[in-house]
Chimera marker file (.cmm) of the C-alpha trace (Angstrom):
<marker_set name="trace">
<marker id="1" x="-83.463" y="100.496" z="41.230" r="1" g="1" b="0" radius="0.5"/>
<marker id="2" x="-83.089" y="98.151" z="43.526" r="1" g="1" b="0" radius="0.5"/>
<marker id="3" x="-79.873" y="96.348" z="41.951" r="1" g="1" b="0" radius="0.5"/>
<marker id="4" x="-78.217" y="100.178" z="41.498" r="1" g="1" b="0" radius="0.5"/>
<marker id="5" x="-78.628" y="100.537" z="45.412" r="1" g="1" b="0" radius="0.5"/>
<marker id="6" x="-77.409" y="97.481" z="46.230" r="1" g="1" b="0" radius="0.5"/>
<marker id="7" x="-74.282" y="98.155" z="43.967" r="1" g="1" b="0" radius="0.5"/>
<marker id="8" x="-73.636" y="101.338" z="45.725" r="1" g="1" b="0" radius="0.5"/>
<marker id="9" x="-73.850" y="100.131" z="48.674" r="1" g="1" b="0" radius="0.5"/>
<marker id="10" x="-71.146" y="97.312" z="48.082" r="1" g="1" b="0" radius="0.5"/>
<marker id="11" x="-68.873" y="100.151" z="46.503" r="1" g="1" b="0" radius="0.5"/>
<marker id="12" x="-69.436" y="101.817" z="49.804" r="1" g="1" b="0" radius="0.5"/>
<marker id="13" x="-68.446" y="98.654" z="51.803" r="1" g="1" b="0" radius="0.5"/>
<marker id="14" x="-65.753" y="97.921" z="49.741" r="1" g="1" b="0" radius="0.5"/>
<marker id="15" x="-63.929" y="101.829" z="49.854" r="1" g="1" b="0" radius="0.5"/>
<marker id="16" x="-64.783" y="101.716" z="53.923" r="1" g="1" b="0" radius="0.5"/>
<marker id="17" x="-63.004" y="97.966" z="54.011" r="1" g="1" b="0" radius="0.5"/>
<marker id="18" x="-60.204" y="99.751" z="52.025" r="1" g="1" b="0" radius="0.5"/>
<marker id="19" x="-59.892" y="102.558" z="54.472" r="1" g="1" b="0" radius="0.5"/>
<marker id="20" x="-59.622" y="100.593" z="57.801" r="1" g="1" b="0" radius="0.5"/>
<marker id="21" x="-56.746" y="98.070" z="55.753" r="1" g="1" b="0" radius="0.5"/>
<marker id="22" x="-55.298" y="101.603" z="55.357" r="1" g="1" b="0" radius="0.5"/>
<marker id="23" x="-55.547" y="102.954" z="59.185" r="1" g="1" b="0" radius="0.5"/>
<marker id="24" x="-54.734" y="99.648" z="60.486" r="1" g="1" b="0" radius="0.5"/>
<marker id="25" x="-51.433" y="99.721" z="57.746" r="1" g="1" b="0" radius="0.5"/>
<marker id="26" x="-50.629" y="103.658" z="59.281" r="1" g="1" b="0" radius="0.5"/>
<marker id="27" x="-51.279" y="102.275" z="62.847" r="1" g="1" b="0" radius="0.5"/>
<marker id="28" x="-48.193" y="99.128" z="62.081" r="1" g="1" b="0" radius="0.5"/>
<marker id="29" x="-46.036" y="102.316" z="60.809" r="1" g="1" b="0" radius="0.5"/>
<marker id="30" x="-46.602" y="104.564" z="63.524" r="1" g="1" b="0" radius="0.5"/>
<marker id="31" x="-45.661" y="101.770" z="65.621" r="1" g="1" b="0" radius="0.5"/>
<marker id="32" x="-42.339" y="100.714" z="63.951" r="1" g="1" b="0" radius="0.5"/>
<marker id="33" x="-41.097" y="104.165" z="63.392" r="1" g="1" b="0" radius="0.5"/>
<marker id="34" x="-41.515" y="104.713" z="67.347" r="1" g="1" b="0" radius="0.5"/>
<marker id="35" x="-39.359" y="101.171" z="67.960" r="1" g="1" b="0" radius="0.5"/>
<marker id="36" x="-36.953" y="102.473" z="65.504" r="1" g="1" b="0" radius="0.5"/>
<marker id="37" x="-36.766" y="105.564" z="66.783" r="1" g="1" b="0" radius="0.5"/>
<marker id="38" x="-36.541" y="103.659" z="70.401" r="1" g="1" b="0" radius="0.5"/>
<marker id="39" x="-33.856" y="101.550" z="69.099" r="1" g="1" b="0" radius="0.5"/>
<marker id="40" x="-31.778" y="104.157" z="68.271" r="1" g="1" b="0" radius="0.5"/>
<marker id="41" x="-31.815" y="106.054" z="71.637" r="1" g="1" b="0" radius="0.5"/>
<marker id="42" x="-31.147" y="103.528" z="73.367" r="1" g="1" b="0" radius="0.5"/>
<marker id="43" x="-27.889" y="102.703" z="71.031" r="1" g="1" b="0" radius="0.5"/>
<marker id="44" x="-26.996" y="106.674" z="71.310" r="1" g="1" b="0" radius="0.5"/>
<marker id="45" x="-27.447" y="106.295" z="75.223" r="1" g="1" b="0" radius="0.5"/>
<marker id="46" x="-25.475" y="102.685" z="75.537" r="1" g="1" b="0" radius="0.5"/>
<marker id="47" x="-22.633" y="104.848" z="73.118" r="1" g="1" b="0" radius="0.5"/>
<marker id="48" x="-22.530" y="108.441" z="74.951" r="1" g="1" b="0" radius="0.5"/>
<marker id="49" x="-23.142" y="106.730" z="78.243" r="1" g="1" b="0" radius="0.5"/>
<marker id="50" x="-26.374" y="107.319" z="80.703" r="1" g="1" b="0" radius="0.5"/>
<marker id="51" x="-24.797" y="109.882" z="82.471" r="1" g="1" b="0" radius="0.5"/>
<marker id="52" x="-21.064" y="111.383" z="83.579" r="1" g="1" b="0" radius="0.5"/>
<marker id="53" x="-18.574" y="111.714" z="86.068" r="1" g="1" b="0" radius="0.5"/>
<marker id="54" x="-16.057" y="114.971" z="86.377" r="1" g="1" b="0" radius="0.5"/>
<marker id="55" x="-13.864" y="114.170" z="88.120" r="1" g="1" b="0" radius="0.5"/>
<marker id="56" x="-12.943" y="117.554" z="90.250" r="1" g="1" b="0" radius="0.5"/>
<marker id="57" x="-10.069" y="116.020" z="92.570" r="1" g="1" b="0" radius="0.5"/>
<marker id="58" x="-7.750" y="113.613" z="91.911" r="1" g="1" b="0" radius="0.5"/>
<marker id="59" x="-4.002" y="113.467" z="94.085" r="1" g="1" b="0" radius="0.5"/>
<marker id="60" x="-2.643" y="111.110" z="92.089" r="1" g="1" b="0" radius="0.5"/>
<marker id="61" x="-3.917" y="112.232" z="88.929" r="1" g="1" b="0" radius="0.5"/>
<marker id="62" x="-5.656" y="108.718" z="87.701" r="1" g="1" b="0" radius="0.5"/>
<marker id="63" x="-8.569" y="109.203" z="86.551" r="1" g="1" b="0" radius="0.5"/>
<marker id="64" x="-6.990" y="113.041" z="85.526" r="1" g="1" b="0" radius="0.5"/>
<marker id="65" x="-8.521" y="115.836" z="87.731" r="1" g="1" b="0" radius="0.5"/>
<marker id="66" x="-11.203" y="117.143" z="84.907" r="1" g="1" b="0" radius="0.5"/>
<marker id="67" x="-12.229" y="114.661" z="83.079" r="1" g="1" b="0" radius="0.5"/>
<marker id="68" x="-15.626" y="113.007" z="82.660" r="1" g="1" b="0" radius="0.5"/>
<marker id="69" x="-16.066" y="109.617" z="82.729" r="1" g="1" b="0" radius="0.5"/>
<marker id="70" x="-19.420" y="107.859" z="80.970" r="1" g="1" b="0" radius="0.5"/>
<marker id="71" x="-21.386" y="105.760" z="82.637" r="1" g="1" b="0" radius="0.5"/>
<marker id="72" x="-22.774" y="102.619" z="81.667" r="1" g="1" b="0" radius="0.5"/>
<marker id="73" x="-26.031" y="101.318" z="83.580" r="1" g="1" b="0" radius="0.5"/>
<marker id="74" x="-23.756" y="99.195" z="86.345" r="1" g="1" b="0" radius="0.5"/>
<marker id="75" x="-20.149" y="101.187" z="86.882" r="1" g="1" b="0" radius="0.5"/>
<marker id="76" x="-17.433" y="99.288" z="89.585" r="1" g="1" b="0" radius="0.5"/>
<marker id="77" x="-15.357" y="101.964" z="91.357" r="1" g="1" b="0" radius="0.5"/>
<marker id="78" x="-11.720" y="101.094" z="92.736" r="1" g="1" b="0" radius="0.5"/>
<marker id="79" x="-8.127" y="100.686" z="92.461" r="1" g="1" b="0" radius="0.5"/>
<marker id="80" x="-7.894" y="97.021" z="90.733" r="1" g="1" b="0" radius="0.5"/>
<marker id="81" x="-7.617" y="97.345" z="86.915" r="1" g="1" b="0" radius="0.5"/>
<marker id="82" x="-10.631" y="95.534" z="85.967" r="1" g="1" b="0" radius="0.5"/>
<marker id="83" x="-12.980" y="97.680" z="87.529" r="1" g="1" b="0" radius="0.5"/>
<marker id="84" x="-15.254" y="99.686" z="85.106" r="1" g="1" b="0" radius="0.5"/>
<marker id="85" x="-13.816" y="103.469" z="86.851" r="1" g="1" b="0" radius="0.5"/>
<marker id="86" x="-9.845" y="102.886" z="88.211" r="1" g="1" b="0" radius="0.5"/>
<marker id="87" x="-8.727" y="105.191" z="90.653" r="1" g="1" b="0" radius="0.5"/>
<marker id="88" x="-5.147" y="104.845" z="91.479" r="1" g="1" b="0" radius="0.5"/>
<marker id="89" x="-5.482" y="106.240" z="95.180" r="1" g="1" b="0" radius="0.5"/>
<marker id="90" x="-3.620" y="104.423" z="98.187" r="1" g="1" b="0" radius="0.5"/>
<marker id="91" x="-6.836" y="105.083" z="100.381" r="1" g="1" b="0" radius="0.5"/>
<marker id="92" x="-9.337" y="103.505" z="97.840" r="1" g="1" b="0" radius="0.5"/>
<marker id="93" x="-10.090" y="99.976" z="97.709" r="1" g="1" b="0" radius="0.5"/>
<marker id="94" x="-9.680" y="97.350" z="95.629" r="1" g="1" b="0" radius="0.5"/>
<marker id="95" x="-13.574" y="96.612" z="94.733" r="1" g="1" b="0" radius="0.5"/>
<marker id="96" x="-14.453" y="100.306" z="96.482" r="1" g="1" b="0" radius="0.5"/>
<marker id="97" x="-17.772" y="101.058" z="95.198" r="1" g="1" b="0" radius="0.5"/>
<marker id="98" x="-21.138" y="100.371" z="92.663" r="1" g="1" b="0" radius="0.5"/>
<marker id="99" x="-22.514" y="102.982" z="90.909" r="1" g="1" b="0" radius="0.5"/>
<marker id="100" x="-26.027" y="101.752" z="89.132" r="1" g="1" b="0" radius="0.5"/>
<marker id="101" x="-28.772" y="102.966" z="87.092" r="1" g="1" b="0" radius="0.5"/>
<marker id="102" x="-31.778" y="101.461" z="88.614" r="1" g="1" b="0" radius="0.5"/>
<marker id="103" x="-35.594" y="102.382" z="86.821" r="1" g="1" b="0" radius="0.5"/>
<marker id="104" x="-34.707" y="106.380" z="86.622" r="1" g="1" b="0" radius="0.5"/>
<marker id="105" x="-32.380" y="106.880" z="89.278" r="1" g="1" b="0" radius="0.5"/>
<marker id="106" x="-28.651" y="105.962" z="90.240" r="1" g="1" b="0" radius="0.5"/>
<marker id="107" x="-27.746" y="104.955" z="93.376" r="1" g="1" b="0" radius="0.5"/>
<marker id="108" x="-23.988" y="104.515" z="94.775" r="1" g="1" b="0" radius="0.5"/>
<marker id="109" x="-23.082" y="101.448" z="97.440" r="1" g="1" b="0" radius="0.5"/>
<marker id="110" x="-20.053" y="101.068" z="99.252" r="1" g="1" b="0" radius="0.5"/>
<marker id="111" x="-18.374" y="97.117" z="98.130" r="1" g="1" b="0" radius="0.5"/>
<marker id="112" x="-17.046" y="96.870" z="102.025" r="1" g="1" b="0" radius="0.5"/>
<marker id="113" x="-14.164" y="99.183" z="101.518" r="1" g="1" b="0" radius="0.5"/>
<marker id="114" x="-11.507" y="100.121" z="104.376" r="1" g="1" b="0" radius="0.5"/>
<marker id="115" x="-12.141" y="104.228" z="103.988" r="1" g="1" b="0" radius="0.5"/>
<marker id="116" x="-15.496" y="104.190" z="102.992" r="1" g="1" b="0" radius="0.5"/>
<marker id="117" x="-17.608" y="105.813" z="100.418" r="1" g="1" b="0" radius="0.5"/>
<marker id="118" x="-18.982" y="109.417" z="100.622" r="1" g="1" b="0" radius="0.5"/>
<marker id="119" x="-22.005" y="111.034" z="98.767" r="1" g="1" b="0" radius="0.5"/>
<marker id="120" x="-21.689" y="115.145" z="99.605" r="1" g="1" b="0" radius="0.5"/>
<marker id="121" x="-19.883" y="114.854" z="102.558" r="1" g="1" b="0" radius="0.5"/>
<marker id="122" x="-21.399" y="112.221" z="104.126" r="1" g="1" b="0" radius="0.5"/>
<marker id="123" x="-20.308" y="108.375" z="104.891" r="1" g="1" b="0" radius="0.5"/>
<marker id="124" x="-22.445" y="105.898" z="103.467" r="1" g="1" b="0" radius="0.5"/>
<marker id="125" x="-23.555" y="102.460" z="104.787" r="1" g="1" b="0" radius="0.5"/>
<marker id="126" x="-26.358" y="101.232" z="102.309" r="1" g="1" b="0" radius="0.5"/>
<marker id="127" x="-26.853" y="101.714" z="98.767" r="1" g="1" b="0" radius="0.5"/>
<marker id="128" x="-28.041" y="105.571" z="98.717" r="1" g="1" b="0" radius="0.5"/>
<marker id="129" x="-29.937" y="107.055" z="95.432" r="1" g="1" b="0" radius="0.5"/>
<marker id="130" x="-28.365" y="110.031" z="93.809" r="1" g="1" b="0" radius="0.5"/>
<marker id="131" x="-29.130" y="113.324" z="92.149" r="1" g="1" b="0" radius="0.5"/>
<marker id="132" x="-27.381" y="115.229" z="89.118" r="1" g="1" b="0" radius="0.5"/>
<marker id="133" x="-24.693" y="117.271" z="90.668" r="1" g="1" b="0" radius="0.5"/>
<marker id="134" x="-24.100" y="114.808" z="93.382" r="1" g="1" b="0" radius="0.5"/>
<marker id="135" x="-20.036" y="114.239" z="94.638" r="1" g="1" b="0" radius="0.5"/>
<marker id="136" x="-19.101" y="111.609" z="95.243" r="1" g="1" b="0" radius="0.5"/>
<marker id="137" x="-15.495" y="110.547" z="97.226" r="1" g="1" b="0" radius="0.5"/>
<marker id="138" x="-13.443" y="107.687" z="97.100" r="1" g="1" b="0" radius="0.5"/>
<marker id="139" x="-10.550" y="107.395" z="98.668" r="1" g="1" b="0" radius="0.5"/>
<marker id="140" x="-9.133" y="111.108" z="98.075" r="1" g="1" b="0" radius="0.5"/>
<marker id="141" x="-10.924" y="111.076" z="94.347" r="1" g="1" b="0" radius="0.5"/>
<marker id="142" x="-13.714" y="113.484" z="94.456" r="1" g="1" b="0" radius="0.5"/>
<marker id="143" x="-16.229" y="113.270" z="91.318" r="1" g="1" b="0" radius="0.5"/>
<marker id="144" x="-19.293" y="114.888" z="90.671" r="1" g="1" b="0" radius="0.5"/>
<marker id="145" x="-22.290" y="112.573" z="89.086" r="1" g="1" b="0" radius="0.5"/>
<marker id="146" x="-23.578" y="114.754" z="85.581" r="1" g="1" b="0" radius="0.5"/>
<marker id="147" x="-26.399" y="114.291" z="82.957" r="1" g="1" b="0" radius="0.5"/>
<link id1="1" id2="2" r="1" g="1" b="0" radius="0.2"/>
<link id1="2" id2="3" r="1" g="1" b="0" radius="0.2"/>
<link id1="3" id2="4" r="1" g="1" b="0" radius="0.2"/>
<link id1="4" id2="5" r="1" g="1" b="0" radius="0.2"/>
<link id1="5" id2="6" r="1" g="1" b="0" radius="0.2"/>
<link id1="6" id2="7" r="1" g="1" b="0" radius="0.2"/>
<link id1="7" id2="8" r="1" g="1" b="0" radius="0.2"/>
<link id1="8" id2="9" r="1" g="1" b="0" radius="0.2"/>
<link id1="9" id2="10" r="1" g="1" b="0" radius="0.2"/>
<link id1="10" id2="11" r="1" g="1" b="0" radius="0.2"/>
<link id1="11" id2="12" r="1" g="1" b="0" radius="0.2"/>
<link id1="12" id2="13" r="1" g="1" b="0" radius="0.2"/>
<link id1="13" id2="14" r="1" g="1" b="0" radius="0.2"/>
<link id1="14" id2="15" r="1" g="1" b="0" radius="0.2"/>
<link id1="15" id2="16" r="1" g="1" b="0" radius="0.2"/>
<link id1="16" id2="17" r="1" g="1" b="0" radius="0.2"/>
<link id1="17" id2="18" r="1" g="1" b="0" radius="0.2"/>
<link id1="18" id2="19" r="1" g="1" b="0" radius="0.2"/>
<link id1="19" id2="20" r="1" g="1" b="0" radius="0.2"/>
<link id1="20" id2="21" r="1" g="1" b="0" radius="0.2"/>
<link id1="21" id2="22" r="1" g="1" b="0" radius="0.2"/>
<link id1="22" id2="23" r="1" g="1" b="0" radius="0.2"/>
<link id1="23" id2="24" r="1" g="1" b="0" radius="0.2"/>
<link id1="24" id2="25" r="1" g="1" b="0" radius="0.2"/>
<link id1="25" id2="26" r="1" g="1" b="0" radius="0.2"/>
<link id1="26" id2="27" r="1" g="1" b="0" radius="0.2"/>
<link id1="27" id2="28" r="1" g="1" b="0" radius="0.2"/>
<link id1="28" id2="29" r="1" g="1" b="0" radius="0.2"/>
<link id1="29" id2="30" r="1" g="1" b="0" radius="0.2"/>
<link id1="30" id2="31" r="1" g="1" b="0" radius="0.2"/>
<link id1="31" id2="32" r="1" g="1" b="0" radius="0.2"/>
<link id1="32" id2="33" r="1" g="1" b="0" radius="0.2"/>
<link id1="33" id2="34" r="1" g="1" b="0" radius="0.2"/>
<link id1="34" id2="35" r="1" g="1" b="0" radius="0.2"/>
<link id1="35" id2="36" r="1" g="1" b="0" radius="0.2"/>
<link id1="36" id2="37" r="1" g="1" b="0" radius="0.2"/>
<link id1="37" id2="38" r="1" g="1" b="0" radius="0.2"/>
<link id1="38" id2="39" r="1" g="1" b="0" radius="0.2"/>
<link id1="39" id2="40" r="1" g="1" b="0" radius="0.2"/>
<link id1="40" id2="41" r="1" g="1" b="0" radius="0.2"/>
<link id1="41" id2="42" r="1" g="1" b="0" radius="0.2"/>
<link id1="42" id2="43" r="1" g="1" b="0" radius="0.2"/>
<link id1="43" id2="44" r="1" g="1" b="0" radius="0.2"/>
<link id1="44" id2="45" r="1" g="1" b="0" radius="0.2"/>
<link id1="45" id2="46" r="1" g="1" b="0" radius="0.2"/>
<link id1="46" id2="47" r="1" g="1" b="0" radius="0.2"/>
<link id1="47" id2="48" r="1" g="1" b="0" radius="0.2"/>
<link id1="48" id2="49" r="1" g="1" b="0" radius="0.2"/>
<link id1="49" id2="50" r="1" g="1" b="0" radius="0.2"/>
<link id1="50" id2="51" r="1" g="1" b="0" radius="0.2"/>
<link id1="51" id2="52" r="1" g="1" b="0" radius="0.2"/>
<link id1="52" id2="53" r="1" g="1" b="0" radius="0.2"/>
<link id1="53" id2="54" r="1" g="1" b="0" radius="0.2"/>
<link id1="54" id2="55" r="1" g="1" b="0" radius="0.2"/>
<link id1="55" id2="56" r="1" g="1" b="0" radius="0.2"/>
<link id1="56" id2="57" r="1" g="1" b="0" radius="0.2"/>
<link id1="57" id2="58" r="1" g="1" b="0" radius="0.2"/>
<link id1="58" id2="59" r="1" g="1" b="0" radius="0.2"/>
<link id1="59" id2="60" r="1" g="1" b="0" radius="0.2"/>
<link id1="60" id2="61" r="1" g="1" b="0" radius="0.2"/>
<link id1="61" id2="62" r="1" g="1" b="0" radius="0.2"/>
<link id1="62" id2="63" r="1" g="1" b="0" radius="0.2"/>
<link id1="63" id2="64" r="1" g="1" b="0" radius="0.2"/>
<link id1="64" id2="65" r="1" g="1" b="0" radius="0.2"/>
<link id1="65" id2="66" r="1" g="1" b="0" radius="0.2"/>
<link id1="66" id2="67" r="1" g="1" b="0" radius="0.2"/>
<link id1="67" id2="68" r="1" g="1" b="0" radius="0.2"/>
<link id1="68" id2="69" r="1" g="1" b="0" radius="0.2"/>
<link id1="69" id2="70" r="1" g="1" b="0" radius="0.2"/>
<link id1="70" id2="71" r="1" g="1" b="0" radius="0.2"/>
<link id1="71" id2="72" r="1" g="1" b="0" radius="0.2"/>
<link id1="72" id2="73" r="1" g="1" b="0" radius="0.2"/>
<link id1="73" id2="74" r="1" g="1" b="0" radius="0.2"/>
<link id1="74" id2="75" r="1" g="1" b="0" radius="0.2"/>
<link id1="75" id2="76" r="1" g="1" b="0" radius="0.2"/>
<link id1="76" id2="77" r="1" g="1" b="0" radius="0.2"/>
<link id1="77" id2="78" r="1" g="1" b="0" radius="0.2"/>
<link id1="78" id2="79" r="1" g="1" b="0" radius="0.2"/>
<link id1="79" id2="80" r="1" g="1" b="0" radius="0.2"/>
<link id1="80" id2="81" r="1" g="1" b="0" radius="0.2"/>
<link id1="81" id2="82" r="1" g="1" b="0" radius="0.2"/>
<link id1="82" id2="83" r="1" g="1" b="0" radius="0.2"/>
<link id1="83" id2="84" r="1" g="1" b="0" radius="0.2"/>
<link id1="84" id2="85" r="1" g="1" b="0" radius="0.2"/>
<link id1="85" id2="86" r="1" g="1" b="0" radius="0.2"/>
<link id1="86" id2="87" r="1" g="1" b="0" radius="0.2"/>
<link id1="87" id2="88" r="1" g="1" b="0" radius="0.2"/>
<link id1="88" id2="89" r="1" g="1" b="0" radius="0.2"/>
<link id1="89" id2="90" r="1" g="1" b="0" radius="0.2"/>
<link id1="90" id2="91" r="1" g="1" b="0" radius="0.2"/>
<link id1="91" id2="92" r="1" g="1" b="0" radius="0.2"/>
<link id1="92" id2="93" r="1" g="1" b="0" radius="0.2"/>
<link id1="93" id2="94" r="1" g="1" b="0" radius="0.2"/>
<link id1="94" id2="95" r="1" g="1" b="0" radius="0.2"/>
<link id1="95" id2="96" r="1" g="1" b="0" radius="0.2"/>
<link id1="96" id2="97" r="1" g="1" b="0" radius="0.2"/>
<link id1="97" id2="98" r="1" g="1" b="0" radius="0.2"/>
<link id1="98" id2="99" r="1" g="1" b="0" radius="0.2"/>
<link id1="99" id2="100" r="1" g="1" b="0" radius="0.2"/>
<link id1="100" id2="101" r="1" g="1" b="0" radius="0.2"/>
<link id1="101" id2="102" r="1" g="1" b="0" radius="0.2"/>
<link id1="102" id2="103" r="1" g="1" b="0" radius="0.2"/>
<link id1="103" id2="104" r="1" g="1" b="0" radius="0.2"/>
<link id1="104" id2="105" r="1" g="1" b="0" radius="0.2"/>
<link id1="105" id2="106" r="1" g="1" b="0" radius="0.2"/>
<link id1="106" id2="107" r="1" g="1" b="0" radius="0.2"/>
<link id1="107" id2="108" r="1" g="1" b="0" radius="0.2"/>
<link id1="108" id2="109" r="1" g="1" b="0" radius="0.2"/>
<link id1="109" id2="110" r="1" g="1" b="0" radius="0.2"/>
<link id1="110" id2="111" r="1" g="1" b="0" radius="0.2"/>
<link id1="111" id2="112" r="1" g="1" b="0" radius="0.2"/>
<link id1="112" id2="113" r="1" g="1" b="0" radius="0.2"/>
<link id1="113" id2="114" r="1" g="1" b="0" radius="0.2"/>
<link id1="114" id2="115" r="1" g="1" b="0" radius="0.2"/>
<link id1="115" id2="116" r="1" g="1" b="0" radius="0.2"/>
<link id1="116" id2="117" r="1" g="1" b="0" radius="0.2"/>
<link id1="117" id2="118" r="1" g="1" b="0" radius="0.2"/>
<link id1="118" id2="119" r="1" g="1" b="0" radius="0.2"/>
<link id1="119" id2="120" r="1" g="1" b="0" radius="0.2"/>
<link id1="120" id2="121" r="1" g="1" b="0" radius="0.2"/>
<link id1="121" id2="122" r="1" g="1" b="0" radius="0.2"/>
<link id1="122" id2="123" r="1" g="1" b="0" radius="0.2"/>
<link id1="123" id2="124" r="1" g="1" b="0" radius="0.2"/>
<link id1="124" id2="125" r="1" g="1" b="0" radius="0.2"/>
<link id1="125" id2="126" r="1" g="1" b="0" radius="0.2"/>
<link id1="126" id2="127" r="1" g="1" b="0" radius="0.2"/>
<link id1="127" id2="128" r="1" g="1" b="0" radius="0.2"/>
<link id1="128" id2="129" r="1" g="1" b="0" radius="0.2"/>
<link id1="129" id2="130" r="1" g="1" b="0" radius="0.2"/>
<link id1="130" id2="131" r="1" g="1" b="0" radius="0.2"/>
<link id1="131" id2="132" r="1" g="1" b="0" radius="0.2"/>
<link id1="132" id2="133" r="1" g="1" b="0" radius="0.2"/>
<link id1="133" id2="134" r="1" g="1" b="0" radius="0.2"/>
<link id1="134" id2="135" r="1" g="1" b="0" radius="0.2"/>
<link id1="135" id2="136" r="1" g="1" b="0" radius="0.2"/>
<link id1="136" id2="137" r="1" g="1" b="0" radius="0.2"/>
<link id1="137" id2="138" r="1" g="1" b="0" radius="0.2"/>
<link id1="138" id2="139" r="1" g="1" b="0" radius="0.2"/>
<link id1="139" id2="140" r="1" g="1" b="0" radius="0.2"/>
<link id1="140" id2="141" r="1" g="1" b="0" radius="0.2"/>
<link id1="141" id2="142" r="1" g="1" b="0" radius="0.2"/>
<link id1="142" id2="143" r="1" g="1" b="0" radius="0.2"/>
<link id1="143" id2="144" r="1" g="1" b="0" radius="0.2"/>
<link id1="144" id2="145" r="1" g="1" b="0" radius="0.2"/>
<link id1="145" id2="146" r="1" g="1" b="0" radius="0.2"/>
<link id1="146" id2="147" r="1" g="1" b="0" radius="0.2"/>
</marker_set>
């Protein structure tokens, strides 16, 4: 009797051993599937952009008046050519202004330019965190910051 106990028990050892190499294999699959899953936002997000710019107002049409613009997580703002967002305006500068995705919010910071940068209205002189639906000006280029 004793020997049929003891084999039960072992069968019970081994099936509970069996079930825990189980959970712990679900456990590595749960995980992957949520990197993968991850992965793939983030490569949707770095494609579509983090967020948008209309542009509502533009005098000299570049960027065009309506058009969004997507945003990267660091965005340069100015009239030279190699800046991430070109605005051909006579009153924005060169290296105008940074747009930036920091942790969950973006923020907008004037490079030193002539005219100055303005979030609703209002000049800025530090980097100043923004909300969706924000407007921002440079130069005469008025844009509004979307999702």
């Amino acid at each position: 009797m004793t020997g049929e106990v003891l084999r039960i028990l072992l069968l019970a050892l081994q099936l509970g051993f069996v079930a825990i190499l189980y959970l712990i294999l679900l456990g590595f699959a749960r995980s992957l599937m949520r990197d993968l899953r991850s992965a793939e936002a983030q490569q949707l997000a770095s494609r579509t952009g983090i967020g948008r710019l209309a542009v509502l107002e533009s005098p000299d049409d570049e960027p065009p008046a309506g058009t969004t613009i997507s945003l990267g997580p660091i965005n340069s703002i100015g009239r030279n050519v190699n800046n991430t967002i070109y605005v051909e305006d006579d009153f924005a500068s060169a290296s105008h202004a940074m747009l930036t995705f920091r942790g969950r919010s973006w923020f907008v910071e004037d490079q030193g330019s002539t005219n100055g940068t303005y979030v609703n209205g209002h000049r800025i002189d530090r980097p100043v965190a923004l909300s969706y639906g924000d407007e921002i000006m440079i130069g005469r280029v008025r844009m509004r910051l979307e999702r």
